[in-house]
C-alpha positions in Angstrom: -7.3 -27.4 -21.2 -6.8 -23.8 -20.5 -7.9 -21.5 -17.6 -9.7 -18.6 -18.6 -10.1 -15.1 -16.6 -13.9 -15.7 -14.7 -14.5 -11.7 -16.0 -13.0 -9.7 -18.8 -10.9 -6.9 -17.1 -10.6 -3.9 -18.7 -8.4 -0.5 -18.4 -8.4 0.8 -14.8 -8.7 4.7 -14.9 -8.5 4.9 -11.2 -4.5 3.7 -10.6 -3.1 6.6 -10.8 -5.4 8.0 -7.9 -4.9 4.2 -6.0 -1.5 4.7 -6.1 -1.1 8.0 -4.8 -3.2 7.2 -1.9 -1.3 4.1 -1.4 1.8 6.2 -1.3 0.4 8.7 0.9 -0.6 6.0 3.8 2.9 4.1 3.5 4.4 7.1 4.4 2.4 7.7 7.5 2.5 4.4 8.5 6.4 4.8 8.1 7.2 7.9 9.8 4.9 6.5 12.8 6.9 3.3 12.7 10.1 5.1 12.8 9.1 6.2 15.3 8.8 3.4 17.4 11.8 2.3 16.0 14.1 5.4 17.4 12.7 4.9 20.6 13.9 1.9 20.9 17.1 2.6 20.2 17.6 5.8 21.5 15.3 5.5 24.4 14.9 1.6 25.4 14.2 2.7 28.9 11.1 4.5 27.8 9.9 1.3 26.1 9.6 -0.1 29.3 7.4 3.0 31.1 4.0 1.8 32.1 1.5 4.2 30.2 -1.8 2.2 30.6 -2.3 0.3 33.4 0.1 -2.3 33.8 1.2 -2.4 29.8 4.1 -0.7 29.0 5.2 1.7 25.8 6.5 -1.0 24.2 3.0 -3.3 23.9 0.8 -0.4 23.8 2.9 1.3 20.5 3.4 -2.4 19.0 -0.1 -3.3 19.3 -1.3 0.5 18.3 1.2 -0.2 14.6 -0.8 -3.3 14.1 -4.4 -1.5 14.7 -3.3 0.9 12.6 -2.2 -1.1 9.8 -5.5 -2.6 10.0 -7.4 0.5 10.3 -5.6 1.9 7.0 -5.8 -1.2 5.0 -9.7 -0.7 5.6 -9.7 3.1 4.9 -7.7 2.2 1.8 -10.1 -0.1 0.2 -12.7 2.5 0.9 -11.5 4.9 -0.7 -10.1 2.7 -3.7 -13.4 1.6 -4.1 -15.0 5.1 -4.6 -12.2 5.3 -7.3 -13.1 2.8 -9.6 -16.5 3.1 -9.2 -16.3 7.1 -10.1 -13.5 6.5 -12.6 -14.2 3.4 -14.2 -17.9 4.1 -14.8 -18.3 4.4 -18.5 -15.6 2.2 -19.3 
């Protein structure tokens, strides 16, 4: 017994568009990470600065990636979404 597809999918007009934007955010997210990354290699010290309260560069950066990563994975379904519903509405 075979396993069919639950819905028929048909051509996706909005990939181009999805993947720009996708390429677009990975680049931000990269330079930011880089960053973090030359600091702590150039600068460990400065990883270990207390910025906010008693947290220190170091856990306020790390956790600040991980928000943001978040934060973009939401913005990027967003506007994927608006995509394919403007693109792929007469298809």
């Amino acid at each position: 017994m075979l396993h069919e597809p639950a819905v028929e999918l048909g051509k996706d007009h909005s990939i181009p568009q999805k993947t720009k934007l996708g390429v677009i955010m990975f680049l931000v997210y990269l330079i930011i990470y880089a960053g973090f990354v030359f600091i702590g290699t150039i600068f460990p010290k400065a990883l270990g600065a207390k910025v906010i309260g008693a947290q220190n560069l170091a856990f306020i950066y790390g956790m600040g990636l991980i928000l943001l990563a978040a934060v973009m994975g939401l913005i990027y379904n967003f506007f994927c979404t608006r995509f394919e519903n403007k693109l792929n509405k007469g298809a």
